[in-house]
MIRO-880245 format. One record per residue (C-alpha): x, y, z; residue in three letters; residue number from 1. Coordinates in nm, 2 decimals. Each point is the difference from the previous one (the first is absolute). Example, Ala and Ser with C-alpha at 12.3 -4.5 7.8 and 13.67 -1.06 7.14 Angstrom:
# residues 2
     c1     c2     c3 residuo num
   1.23  -0.45   0.78     ALA   1
   0.14   0.34  -0.07     SER   2
//
This chain:
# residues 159
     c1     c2     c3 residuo num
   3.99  16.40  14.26     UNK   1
  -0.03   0.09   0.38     UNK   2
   0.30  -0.16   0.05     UNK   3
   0.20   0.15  -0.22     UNK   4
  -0.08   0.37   0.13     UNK   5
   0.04  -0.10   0.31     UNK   6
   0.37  -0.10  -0.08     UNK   7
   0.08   0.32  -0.21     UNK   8
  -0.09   0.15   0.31     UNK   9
   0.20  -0.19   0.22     UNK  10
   0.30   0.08  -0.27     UNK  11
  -0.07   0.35   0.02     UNK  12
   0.00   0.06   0.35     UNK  13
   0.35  -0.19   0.03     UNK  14
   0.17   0.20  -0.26     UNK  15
  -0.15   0.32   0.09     UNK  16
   0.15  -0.07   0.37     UNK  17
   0.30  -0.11  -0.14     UNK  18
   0.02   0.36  -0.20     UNK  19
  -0.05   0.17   0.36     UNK  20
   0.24  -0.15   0.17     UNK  21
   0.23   0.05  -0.27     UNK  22
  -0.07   0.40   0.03     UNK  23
   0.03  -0.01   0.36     UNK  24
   0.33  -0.18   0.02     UNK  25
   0.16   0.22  -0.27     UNK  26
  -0.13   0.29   0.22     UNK  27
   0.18  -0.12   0.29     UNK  28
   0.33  -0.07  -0.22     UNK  29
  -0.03   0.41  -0.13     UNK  30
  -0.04   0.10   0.33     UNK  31
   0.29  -0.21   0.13     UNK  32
   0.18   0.12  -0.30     UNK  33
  -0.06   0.35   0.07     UNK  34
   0.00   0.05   0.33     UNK  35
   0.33  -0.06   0.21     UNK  36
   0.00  -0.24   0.22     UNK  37
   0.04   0.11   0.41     UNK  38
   0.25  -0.27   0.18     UNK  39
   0.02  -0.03   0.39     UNK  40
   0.35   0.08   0.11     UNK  41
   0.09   0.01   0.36     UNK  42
   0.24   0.31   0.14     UNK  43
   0.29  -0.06   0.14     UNK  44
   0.14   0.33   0.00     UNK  45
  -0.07   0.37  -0.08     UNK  46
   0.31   0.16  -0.17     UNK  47
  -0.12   0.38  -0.02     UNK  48
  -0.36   0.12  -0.13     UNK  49
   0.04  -0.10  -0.34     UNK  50
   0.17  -0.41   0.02     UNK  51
  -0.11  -0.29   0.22     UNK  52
   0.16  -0.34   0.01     UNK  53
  -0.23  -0.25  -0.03     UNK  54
  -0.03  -0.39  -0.06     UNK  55
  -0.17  -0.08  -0.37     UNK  56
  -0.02  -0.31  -0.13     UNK  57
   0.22  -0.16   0.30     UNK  58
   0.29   0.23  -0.07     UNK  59
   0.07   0.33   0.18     UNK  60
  -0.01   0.29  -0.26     UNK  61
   0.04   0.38   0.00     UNK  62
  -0.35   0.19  -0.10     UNK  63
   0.00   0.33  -0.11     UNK  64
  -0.31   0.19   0.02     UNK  65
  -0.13   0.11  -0.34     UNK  66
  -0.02   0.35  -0.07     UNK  67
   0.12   0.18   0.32     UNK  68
   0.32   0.12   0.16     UNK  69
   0.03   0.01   0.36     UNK  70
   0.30   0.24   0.18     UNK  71
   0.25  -0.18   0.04     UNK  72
   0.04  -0.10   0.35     UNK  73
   0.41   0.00  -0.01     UNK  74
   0.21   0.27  -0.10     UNK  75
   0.13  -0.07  -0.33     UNK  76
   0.10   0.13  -0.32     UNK  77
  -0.42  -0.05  -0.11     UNK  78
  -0.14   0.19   0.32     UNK  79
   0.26   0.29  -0.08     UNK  80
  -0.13   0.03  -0.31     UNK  81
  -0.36  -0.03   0.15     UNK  82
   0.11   0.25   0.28     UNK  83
   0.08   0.26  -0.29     UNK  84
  -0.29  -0.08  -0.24     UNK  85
  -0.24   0.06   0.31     UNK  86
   0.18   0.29   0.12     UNK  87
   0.09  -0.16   0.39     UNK  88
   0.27  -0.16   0.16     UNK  89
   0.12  -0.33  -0.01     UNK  90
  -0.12  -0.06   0.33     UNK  91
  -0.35   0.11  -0.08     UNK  92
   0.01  -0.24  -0.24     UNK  93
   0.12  -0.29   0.18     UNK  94
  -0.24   0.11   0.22     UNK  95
  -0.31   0.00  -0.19     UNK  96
   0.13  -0.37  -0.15     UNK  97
   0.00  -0.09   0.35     UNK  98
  -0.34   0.09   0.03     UNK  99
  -0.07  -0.17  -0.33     UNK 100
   0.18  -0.31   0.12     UNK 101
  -0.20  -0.02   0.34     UNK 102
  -0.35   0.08  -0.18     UNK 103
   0.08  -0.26  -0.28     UNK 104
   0.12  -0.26   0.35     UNK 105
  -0.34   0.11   0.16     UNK 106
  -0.25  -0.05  -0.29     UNK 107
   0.16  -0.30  -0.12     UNK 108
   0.01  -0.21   0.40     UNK 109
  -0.36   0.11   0.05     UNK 110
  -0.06  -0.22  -0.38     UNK 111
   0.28  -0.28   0.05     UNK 112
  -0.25  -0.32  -0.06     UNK 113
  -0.17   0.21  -0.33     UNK 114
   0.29   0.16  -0.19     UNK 115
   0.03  -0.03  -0.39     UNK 116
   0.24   0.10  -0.27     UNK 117
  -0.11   0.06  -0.39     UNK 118
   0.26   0.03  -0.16     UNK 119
   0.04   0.23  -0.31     UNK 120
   0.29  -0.04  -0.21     UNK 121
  -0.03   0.27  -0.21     UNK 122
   0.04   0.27   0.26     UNK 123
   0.38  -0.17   0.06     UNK 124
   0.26   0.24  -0.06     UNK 125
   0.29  -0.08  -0.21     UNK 126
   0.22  -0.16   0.21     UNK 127
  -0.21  -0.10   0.30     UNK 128
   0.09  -0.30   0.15     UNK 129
  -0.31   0.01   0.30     UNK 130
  -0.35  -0.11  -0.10     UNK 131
  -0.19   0.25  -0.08     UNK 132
  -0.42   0.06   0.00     UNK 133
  -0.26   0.07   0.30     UNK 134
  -0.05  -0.10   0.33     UNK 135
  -0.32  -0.08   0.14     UNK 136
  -0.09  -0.01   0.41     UNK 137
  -0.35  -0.14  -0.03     UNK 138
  -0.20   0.24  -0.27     UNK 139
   0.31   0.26   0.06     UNK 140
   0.15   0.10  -0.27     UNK 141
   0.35   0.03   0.24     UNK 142
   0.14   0.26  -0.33     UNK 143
  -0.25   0.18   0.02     UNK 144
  -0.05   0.07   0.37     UNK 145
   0.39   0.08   0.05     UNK 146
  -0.09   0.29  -0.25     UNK 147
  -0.28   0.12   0.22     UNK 148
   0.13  -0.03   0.30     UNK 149
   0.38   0.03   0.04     UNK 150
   0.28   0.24  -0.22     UNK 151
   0.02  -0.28  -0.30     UNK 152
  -0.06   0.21  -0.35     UNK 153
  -0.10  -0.17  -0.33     UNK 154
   0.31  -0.13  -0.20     UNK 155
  -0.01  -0.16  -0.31     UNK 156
   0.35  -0.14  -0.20     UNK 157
   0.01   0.25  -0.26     UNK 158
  -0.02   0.27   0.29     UNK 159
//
């Protein structure tokens, strides 16, 4: 009889660690799920405040940062339409997405060996041809410090 309880035991043990590690694994695959994932991309060029080019997956892609738009750093049809919805000339603007340009060059060298893109699909306009979804320098968020810190306002597509 001892050794019977013995191998219920035995049995228990393995099928209670067989539930747990059941329950962690489907924890990790909802988290996966849920959570996008962050991809290392390397820079090869900053277009203005609000687009980089970057290599992803071996190819070289156009990213377009998620929620923001940046002056544009041209003079164009967009930064005269900017230059009257902010109430300054087309040269301010270029100006300021100059500055946004430089600031977004600046934050983004000081990173180059830790930057990440998460990508978010379903902030892409209709239409948009770029990659769209956050950059990351490190822990920046790279969105959210061009809002803070340069003339880049929130933007969303049905804006």
């Amino acid at each position: 009889m001892f050794g019977k309880k013995e191998n219920v035991m035995e049995k228990s043990i393995f099928v209670l660690s067989l539930v747990v590690a059941f329950a962690l694994n489907t924890q990790s695959i909802a988290a996966e799920i849920a959570s996008p994932k962050k991809v290392q991309v390397t820079i090869a060029k900053v277009s203005d405040g609000d687009t980089v080019k970057a290599a992803l997956n071996n190819q070289y892609v156009s990213i377009r940062l998620a929620d923001i738009d940046c002056p544009e750093s041209r003079t164009n049809d967009k930064s005269l339409r900017q230059a009257k919805k902010m109430n300054i000339s087309p040269e301010e603007v270029k100006k300021y997405g100059k500055e946004a340009q430089q600031e977004l060059k600046r934050l983004l060298s000081f990173h180059e060996e830790h930057i990440y893109f998460e990508e978010t699909p379903d902030k892409v306009c209709r239409g948009e041809t770029r990659h769209v979804g956050i950059l990351w320098a490190d822990d920046i968020n790279v969105n959210e410090y061009m809002l803070e810190k340069t003339k880049c306002v929130s933007f969303s597509c049905s804006e």
